[in-house]
N, C-alpha and C positions, 0 to 999 in steps of 0.2 A: 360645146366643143365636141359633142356628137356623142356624148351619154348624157346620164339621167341625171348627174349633180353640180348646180354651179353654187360661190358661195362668194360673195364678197364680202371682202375685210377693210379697207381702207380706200378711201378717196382725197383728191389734192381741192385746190382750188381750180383748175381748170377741167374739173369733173370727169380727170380720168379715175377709173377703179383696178385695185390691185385686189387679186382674191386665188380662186384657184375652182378647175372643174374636172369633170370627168371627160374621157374622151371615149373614141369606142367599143375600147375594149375596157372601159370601167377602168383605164388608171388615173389617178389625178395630173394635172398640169396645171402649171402655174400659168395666171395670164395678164393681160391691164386690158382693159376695156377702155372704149371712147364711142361714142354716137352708137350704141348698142354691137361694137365690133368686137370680138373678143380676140387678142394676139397673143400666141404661144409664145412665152421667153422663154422655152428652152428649159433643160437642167444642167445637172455636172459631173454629168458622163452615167449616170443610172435610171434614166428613166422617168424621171418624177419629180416633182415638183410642185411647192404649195406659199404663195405670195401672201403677207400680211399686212403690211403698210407700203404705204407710195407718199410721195414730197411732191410740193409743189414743182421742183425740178426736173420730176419722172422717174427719180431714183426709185427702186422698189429691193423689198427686203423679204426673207423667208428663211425656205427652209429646202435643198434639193438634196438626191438620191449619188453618192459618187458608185464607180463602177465598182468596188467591193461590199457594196450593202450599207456605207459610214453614209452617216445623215450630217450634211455641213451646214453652217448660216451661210449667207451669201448676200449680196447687192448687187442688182440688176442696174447698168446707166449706159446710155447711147449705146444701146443694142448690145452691150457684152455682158455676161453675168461670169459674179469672180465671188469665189470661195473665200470666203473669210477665216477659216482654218478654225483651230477649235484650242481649251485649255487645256490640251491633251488628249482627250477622246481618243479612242483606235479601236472601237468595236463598234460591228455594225448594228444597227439599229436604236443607238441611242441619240436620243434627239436633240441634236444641236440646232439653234434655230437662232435667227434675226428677229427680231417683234418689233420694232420701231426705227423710224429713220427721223432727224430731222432735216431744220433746209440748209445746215450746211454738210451736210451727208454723215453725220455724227450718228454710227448705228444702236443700238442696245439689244440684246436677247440673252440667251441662255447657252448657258455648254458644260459638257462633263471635262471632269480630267482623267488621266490615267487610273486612278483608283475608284472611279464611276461615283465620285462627288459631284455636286451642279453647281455652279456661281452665276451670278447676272455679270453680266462684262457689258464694255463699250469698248468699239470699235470708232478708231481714229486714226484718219493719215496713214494707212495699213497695219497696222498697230493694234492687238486685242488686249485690253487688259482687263485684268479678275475682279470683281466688285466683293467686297466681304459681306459679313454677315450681320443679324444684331446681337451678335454674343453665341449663335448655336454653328451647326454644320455648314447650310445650306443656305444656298438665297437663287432668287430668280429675276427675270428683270422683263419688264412687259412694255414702258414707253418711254419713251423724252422728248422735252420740247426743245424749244431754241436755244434755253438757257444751258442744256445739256444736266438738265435736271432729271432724272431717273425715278419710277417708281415701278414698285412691285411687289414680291414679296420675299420673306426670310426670316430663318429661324432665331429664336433666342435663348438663351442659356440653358433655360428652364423647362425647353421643349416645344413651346409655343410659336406660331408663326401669324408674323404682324406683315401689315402694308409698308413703307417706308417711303420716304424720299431723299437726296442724296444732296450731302452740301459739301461740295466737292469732292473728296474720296469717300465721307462721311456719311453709313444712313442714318437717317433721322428714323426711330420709331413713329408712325404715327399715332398708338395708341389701339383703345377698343371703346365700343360703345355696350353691348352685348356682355360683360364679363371678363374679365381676365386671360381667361383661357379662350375667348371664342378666336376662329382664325378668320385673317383678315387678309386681301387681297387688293391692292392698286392695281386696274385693269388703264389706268385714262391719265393727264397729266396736261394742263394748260402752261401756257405762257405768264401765269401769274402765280403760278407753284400751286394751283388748284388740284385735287389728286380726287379721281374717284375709283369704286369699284364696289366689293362685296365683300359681306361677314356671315358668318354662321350666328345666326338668331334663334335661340332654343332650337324646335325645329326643324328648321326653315332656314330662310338667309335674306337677309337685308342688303340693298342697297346703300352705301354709302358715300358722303362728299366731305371734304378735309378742304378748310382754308383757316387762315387765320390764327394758324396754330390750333386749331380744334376741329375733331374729327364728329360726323354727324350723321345719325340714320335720317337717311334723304323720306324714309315715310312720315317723319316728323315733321317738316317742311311743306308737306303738300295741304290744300283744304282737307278739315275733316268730313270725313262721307264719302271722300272719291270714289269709294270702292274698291281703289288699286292697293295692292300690297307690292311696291319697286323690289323685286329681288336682288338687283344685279345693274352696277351704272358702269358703262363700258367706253365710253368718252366723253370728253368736255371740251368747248370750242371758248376762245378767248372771251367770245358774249357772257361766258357761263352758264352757255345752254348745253345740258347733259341729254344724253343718249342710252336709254340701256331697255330691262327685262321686265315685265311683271306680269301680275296676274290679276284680271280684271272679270269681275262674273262668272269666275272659274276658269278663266281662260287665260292663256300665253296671248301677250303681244307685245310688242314694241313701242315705245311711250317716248316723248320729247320732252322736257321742262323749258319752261324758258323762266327765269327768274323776275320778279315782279317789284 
């Protein structure tokens, strides 16, 4: 978009991409791409703008700039983008943001309130509502699928902060594989209440995948000898093919599973 950074974050099935780039004077813009064309959608009213998931539909979700410096969630559909408002928030630069859309425009992200506390919320029918916690201050909320299943993360009584997923108002701890105290993170979330992401691993950090009621370091799962160590699993497609980080011969790269 005529700088130096583009970044994509979400794609549909008719292989549009929602992400965000630099323009030419280095600020970011949110954009969707198709057949390598990259379209500006705009902000909300400040400038700026940064896209993280897109729906089959075209709907797109993030995060834009309004004209006093406040950072809102928002959805992007047939060319209009509209502010999702926030659980209070009124200062600017604290990051209110959309992280996930599903296909029936059911949003999920993050937002502060007044007192600059964060909740994971979902967004419905215009409508924002607060997601709790596992017992502590805080929780955040990274995706949802059809079911309008939620995961991400959030504190617990004790200080600790676990993955979760939501059964109706309700999160469900996922648990830890790593320790007690290691913290844990649902970055990913299938249509079959599949839930992946990352843990703090002595360390280091683990990749890991949640079904069945049990939560698993995805390095456990691979052939031994691969040489990879999965950091980080950042989505899951209804197949149960995951997507995420590791480090391979000392090196960063991007890895696929597909399960066997």
């Amino acid at each position: 978009m005529g700088g130096k950074t583009g970044i994509g974050n979400g794609i549909n099935a008719s292989g549009q991409i929602a992400g965000y780039a630099t323009d030419a004077s280095e600020t970011y813009r949110a954009f969707v791409s198709k057949a390598g064309v990259l379209t500006d959608i705009g902000d909300l009213g400040g400038g700026s703008a940064v896209a993280y998931a897109i729906n089959d539909a075209g709907q797109v979700v993030g995060a834009a700039y309004l004209p006093d410096g406040e950072v809102h969630p928002f959805v992007y559909s047939n060319g209009v983008m509209t502010d999702l408002g926030t659980l209070g928030s009124n200062q600017p630069q604290w990051w209110n943001s959309a992280q996930g859309i599903n296909k029936f425009g059911v949003v999920a992200g993050t937002s502060y309130d007044a007192q600059g506390n964060f909740f994971g919320f979902v967004w419905k029918n215009g409508r924002m509502s607060k997601m709790g916690t596992l017992g502590g201050p805080w929780s955040q909320a990274y995706a949802i699928n059809d079911k309008n299943e939620v995961t991400g993360i959030a504190y617990t009584k004790n200080g600790d902060a676990h993955a979760y997923i939501t059964s109706g108002s309700k999160l469900i701890d996922l648990g830890t594989f790593a320790g007690a105290t290691s913290t844990v993170w649902g970055f990913g979330i299938n249509n079959q209440g599949v839930v992946v992401g990352q843990s703090t691993f002595k360390n280091t950090y683990h990749a890991f995948v949640y079904s069945g009621g049990k939560i698993k370091d995805l390095n456990s799962l691979i052939p031994a000898g691969s040489g990879w160590q999965l950091l980080e699993a950042d989505s899951v497609n209804d197949a149960g093919q995951i997507v995420g980080v590791g480090m391979l011969k000392g090196n960063e790269h991007a890895y696929l599973l597909t399960p066997q």
